[in-house]
C-alpha positions in Angstrom: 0.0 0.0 0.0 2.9 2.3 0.4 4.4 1.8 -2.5 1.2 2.2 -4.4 0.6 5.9 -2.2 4.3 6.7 -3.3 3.8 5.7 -7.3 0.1 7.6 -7.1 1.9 11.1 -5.6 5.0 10.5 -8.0 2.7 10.0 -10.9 1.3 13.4 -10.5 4.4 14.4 -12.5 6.6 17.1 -12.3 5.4 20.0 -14.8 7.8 20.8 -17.3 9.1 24.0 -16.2 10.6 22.5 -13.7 14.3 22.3 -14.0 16.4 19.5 -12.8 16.1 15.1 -13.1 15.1 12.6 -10.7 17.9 10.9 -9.3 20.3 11.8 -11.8 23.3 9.5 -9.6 21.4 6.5 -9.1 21.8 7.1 -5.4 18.6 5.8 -4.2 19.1 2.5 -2.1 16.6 0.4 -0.3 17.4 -0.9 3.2 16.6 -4.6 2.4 16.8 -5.1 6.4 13.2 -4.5 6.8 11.6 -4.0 3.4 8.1 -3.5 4.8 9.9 -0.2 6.4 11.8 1.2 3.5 14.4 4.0 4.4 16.4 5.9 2.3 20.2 5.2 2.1 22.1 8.0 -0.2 25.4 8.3 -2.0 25.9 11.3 0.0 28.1 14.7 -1.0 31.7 15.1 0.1 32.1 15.7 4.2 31.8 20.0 4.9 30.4 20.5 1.5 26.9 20.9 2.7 25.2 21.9 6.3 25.2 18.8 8.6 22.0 16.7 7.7 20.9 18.3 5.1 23.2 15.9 2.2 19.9 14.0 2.0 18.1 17.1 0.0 20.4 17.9 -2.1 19.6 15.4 -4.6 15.8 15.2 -4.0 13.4 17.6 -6.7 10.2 16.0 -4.9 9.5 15.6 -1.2 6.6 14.1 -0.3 5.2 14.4 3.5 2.9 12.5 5.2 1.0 13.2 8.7 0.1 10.4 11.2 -2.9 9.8 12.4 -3.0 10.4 15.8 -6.1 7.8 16.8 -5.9 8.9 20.7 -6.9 12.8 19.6 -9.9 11.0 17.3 -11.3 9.2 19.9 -11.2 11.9 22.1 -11.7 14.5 19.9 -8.4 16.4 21.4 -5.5 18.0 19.6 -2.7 16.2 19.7 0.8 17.3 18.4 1.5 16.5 14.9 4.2 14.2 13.8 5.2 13.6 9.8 7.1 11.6 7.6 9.2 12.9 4.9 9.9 10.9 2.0 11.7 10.9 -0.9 9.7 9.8 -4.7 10.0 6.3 -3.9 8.4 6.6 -0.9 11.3 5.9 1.4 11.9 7.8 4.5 14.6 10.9 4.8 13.2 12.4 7.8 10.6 12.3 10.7 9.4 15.6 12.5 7.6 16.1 15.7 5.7 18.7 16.6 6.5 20.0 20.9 4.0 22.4 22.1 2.0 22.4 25.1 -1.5 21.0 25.3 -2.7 24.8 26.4 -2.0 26.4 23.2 -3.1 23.4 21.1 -6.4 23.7 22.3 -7.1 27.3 23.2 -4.8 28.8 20.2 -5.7 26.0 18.2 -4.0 26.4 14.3 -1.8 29.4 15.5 -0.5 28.4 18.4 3.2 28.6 18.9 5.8 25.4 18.2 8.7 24.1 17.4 8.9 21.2 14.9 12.1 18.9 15.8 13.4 17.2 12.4 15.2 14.3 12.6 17.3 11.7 10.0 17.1 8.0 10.2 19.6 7.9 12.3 17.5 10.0 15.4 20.2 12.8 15.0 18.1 16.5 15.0 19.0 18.0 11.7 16.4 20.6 11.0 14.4 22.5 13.8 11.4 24.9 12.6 10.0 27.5 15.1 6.7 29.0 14.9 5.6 31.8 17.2 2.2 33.4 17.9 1.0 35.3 15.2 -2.2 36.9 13.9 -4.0 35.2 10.5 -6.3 37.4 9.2 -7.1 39.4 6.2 -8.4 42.1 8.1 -5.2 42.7 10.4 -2.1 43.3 8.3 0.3 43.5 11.0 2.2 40.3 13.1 1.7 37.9 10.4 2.6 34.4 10.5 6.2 33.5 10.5 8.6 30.7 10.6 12.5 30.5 11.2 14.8 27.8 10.1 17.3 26.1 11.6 20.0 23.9 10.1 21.8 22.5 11.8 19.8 23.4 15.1 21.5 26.7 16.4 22.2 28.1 12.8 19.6 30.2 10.8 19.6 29.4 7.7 15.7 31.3 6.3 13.0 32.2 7.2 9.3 31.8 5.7 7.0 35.2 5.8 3.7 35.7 5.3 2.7 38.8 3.5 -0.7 41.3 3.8 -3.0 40.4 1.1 -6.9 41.0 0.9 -7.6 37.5 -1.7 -4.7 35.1 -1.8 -2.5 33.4 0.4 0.8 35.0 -0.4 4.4 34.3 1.5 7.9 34.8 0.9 11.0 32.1 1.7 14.0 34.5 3.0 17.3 33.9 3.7 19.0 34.3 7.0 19.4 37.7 6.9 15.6 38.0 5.9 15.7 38.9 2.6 13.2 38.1 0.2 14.5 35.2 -2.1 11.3 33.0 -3.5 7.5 34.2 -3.6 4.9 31.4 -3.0 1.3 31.8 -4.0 -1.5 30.0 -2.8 -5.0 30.0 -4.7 -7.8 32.1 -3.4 -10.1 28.8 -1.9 -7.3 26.5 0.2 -10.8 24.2 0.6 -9.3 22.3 -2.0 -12.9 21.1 -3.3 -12.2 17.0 -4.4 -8.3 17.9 -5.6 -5.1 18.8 -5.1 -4.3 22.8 -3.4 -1.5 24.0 -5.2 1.1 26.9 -3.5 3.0 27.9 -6.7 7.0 28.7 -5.9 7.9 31.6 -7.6 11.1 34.3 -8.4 10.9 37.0 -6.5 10.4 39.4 -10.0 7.1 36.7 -10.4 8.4 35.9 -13.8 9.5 32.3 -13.5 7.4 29.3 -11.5 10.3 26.9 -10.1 8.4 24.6 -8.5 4.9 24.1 -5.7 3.9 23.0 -2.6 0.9 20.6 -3.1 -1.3 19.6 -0.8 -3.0 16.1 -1.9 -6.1 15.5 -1.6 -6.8 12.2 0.1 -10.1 11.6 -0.3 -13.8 12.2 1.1 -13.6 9.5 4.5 -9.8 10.6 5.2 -10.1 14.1 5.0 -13.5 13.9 6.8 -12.6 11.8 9.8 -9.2 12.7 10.2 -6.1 15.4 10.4 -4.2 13.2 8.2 -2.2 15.5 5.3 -0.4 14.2 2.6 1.6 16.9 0.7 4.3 17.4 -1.9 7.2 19.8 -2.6 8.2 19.8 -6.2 11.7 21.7 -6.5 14.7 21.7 -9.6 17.0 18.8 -7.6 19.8 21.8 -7.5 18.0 23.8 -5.6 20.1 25.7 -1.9 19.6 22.4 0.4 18.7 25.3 3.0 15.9 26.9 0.4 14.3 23.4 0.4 14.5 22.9 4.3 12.7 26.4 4.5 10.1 25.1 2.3 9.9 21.9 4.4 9.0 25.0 6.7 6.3 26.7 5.0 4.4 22.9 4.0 4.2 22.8 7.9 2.9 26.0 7.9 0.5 25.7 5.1 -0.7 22.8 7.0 -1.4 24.6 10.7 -3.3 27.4 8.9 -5.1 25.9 6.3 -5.5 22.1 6.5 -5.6 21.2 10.6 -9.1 21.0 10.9 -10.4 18.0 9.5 -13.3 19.3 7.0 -10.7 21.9 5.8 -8.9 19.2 3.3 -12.3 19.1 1.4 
């Protein structure tokens, strides 16, 4: 079933203006030590040449994440903290976050409460850590918006992700660690994703050129319905900065909290 969820979310192609090839080094391995559990084993990029833990993105130009169920905070109808998978196309796993918050703001500040998401490789060594803090969401209220920072190797800022004032349409920058604006990502004016797929497209910052998107899948009527569950994709040219595609690792999380935690909001 796995393998058939991976081939379905690979099949949904990457669009031709993308630049960059799939696994252009043959580098993807399968641990055969537990097959039902694939991980992902890379040819990995000289020692130094990249920040510690991130070797693993530098060859990937789709990253596909998956939420877990949490089937304590369905039967009791609670918010629990969120915890993903991220895979590469093949549908083996690079990385596993974890969301730490307290159970106050998950259930009085609900999909903007403050976080930190703790990545993590194969090995259980932190490699990525996202913070969120408070912030407004609204429309109406241009000021405090929603903001991430990034952190790779934990300690080191590497970007930022930025929400920016717009009446109609998501709209967010990805910023380097000295905040300046680098991509633009634009999300479509209904995030209710209506039986299909929500598309963020990645943009330059001159909005000229679409390098890639942030998808969120849709998963169908009994999932969505019943459940948190999220299933999205990152589609990025393979030589994209290994610290752009952490920060937009970042904003997928963010998408998620403000427009897909609530289970009738992946419809």
């Amino acid at each position: 079933m796995a393998s058939n969820d991976a081939q379905n979310q690979r099949s949904r192609g990457l669009p031709g203006f993308l630049p960059g090839a799939p696994d252009p080094d043959h580098s993807f391995h399968v641990s055969l030590a537990n097959p039902g559990n694939q991980v992902w084993q890379p040819t990995l990029p000289p020692p130094g040449s990249l920040p510690a833990g991130l070797e693993y993105l530098s060859q990937l130009d789709l990253i596909i994440i998956h939420q877990q169920v949490e089937l304590l905070g369905m039967i009791l109808g609670t918010e629990t903290s969120n915890k993903y998978e991220i895979k590469n196309s093949l549908g083996q796993r690079v990385y596993f976050a974890v969301e730490e918050s307290i159970c106050f703001n998950r259930t009085f500040c609900s999909t903007l409460r403050s976080c930190t998401l703790k990545i993590t490789d194969n090995s259980g060594r932190e490699v990525i850590t996202v913070n969120r803090p408070l912030r407004c969401n609204s429309c109406w209220f241009p000021c405090y918006l929603q903001e991430l920072e990034i952190q790779a190797p934990p300690g080191t800022i590497v970007g930022y992700v930025a929400q920016k004032w717009d009446p109609f349409l998501p709209k967010f920058t990805i910023q380097n660690a000295n905040k300046e604006d680098i991509l633009k990502v634009d999300g479509p004016c209904a995030t209710c994703g209506c039986f299909g797929d929500v598309d963020f497209e990645v943009k330059t910052i001159n909005e000229k050129l679409t390098i890639g998107k942030i998808s969120k899948y849709w998963s169908g009527f009994v999932n969505d319905v019943f459940t948190n569950a999220d299933n999205f994709g990152i589609h990025v040219p393979a030589d994209l900065d290994v610290t752009v595609k952490a920060a937009m690792i970042g904003a997928c999380f963010l998408f998620d909290f403000m427009f897909f935690e609530h289970s009738l909001a992946g419809l």
